[in-house]
C-alpha positions as CSV (number, residue, x, y, z in Angstrom):
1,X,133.1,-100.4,-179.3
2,X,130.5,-97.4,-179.6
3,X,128.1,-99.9,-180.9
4,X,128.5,-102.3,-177.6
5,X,128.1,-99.3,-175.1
6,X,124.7,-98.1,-177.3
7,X,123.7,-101.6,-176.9
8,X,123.9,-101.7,-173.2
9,X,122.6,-98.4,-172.7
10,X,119.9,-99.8,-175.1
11,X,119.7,-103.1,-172.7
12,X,119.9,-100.8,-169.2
13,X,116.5,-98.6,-170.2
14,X,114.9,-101.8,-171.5
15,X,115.2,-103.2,-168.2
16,X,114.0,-100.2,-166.5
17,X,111.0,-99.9,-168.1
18,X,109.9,-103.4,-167.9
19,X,111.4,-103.9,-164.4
20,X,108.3,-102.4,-162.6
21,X,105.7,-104.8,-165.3
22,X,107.3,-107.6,-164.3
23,X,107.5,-107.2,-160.8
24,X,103.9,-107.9,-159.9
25,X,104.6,-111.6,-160.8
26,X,106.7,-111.8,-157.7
27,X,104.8,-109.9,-155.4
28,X,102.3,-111.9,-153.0
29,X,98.8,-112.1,-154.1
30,X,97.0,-109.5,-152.3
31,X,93.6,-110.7,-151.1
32,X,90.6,-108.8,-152.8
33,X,87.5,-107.8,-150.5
34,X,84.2,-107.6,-152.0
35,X,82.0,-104.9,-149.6
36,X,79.1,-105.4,-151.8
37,X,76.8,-106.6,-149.5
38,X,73.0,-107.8,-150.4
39,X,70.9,-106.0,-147.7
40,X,67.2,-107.9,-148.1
41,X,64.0,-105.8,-147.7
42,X,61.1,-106.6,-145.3
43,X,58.5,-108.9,-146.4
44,X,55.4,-105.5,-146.8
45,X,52.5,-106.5,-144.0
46,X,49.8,-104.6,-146.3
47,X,48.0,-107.0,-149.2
48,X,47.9,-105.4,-152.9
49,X,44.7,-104.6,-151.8
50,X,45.4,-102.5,-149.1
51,X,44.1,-105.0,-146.5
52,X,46.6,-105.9,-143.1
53,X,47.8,-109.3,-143.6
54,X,48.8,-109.3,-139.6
55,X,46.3,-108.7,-137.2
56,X,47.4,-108.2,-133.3
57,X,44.9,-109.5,-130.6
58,X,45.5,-108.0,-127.6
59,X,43.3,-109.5,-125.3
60,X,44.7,-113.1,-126.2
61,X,48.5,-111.7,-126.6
62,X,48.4,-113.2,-130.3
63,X,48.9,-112.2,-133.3
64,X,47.4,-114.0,-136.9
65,X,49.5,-114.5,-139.8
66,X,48.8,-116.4,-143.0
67,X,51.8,-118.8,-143.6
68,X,53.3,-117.8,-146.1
69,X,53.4,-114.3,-144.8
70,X,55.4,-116.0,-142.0
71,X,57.5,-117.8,-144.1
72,X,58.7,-114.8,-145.6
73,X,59.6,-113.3,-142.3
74,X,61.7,-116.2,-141.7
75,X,63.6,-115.8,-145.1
76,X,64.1,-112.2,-144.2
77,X,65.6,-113.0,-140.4
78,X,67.7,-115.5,-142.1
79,X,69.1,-113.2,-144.7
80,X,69.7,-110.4,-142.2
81,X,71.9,-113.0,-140.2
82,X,73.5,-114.0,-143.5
83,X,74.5,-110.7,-144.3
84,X,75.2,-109.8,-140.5
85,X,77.9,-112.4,-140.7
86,X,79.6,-111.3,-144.0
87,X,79.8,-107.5,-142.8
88,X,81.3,-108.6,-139.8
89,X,83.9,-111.1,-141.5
90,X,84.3,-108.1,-143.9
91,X,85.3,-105.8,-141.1
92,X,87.5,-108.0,-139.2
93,X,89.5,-108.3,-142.6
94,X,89.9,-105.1,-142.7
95,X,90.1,-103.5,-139.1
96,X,92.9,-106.7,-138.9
97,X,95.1,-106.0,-141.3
């Protein structure tokens, strides 16, 4: 008889202890948000030599680019947007919930 009730003391702090391990098997998956967020640098307008690579005319309202200069804008302005719309999907995760 004394060895039964040691037994289910025994069993009672067994299940005790690995009640709260166990538990997280049954609990819903909770969603995990990433903030980490690349933020992309603008394309530098000054050549390694120190030369302007955009030059403004004002009298024309024009300005000259090389190509791939401007090509590298328009990577830039469609990173920005990129990571625009993940900040905002971000927030309205977590301002939502």
């Amino acid at each position: 008889m004394r060895q039964t009730q040691r037994l289910t003391v025994l069993m009672m702090i067994l299940l005790v202890v690995l009640l709260p391990v166990s538990s997280c098997c049954t609990k819903p998956p909770t969603q995990r948000i990433d903030p980490a967020l690349h933020f992309p640098v603008i394309p530098d307008p000054v050549s390694e030599t120190g030369e302007a690579l955009v030059t403004l005319i004002e009298q024309e309202q024009k300005v000259i680019m090389p190509v791939w200069y401007w090509d590298a804008l328009v990577r830039y302005m469609l990173k920005t947007d990129q990571t625009r719309k993940q900040y905002e999907a971000w927030n309205k995760i977590i301002f939502e919930e």
